[in-house]
C-alpha positions in Angstrom: 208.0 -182.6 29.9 205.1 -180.9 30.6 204.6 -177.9 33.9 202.7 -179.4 36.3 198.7 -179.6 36.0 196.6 -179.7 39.0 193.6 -181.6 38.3 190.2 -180.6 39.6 188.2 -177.1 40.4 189.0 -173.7 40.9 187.7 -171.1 43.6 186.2 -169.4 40.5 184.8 -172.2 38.8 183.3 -173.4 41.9 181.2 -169.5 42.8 180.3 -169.5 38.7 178.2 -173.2 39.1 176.6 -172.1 42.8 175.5 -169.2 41.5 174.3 -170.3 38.3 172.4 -172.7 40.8 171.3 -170.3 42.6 169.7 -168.4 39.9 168.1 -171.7 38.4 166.8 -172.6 42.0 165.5 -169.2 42.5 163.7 -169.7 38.9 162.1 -172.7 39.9 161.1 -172.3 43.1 157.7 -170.0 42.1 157.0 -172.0 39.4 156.7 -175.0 41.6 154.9 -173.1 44.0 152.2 -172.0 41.8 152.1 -175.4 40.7 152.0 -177.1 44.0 148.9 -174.3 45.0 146.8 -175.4 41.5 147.1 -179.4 42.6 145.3 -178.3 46.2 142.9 -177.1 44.6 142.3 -179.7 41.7 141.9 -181.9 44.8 139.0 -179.8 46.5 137.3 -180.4 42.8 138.0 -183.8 42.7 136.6 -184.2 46.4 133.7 -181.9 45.2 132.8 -184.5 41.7 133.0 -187.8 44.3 130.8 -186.2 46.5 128.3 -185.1 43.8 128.4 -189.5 42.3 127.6 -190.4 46.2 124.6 -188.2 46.4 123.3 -189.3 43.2 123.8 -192.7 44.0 122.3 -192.1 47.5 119.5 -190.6 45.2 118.9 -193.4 43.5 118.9 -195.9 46.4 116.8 -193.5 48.6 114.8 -191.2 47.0 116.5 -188.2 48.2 119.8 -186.4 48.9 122.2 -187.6 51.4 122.7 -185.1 54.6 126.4 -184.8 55.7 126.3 -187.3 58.7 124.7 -190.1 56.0 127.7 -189.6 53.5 131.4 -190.8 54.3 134.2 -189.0 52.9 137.5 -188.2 53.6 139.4 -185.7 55.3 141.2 -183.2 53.0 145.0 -181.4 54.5 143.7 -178.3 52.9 139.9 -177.8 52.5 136.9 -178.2 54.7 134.5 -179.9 52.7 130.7 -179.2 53.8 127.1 -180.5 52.0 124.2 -177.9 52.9 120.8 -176.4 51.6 119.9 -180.4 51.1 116.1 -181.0 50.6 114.5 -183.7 48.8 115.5 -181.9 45.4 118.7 -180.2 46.0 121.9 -179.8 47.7 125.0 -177.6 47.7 128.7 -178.8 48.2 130.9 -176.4 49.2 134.6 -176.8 50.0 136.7 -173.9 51.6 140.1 -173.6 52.3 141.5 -173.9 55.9 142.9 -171.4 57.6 146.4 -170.8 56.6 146.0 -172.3 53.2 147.0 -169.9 50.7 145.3 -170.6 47.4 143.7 -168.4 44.7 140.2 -170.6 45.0 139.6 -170.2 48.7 136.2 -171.0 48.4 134.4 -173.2 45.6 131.0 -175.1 45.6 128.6 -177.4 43.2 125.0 -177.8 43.3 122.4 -180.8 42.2 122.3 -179.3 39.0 126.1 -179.2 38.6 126.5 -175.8 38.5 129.6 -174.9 39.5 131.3 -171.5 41.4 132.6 -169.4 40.9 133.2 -170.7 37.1 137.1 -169.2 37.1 138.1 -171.3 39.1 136.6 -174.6 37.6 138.2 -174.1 33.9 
């Protein structure tokens, strides 16, 4: 017969996995970050584009650009979203982070010709 075998974990084996999950953890946890920082700002774009469609459709039904009280958009966590410099011709959308927000675009705009700054950030 055979000695006596205690099934399940030991002290040892137990430290080993928590601090190979530990190391993974602390891995992953920048890498999200990063990622998590990009998506707030691929939403201040996206807010940016569906603002430049409304004033070209409020172009086309009106024969000029929209001011900020005649558009409707929403609220984003992150950015403030403002539409200046608008004259009969042109306008400027600009979306800047909030306070607190820590992003590497803090500030990014798009104009009625679709130019876009500053261009880093957009690629």
């Amino acid at each position: 017969m055979k000695g006596n075998r205690h099934k399940g974990y030991t002290l040892l084996e137990s430290a080993v996995v928590l601090a190979l999950t530990a190391i993974v953890a602390g891995l992953a946890a920048p890498t999200y970050q990063a990622y998590y920082e990009r998506q707030k700002v691929k939403q201040a774009q996206l807010q940016l584009m569906e603002l430049q469609l409304l004033q070209e459709r409020f172009r086309l039904a009106n024969g000029v650009y929209a001011s900020a009280d005649e558009l409707q958009y929403p609220e984003l966590d992150d950015f403030d979203v403002f539409i200046e410099d608008v004259s009969l011709f042109t306008y400027t959308l600009r979306a800047e982070a909030k306070q607190g927000t820590e992003v590497e675009c803090a500030s990014m705009s798009v104009n009625h010709a679709f130019l876009r700054a500053p261009a880093e950030c957009w690629d």
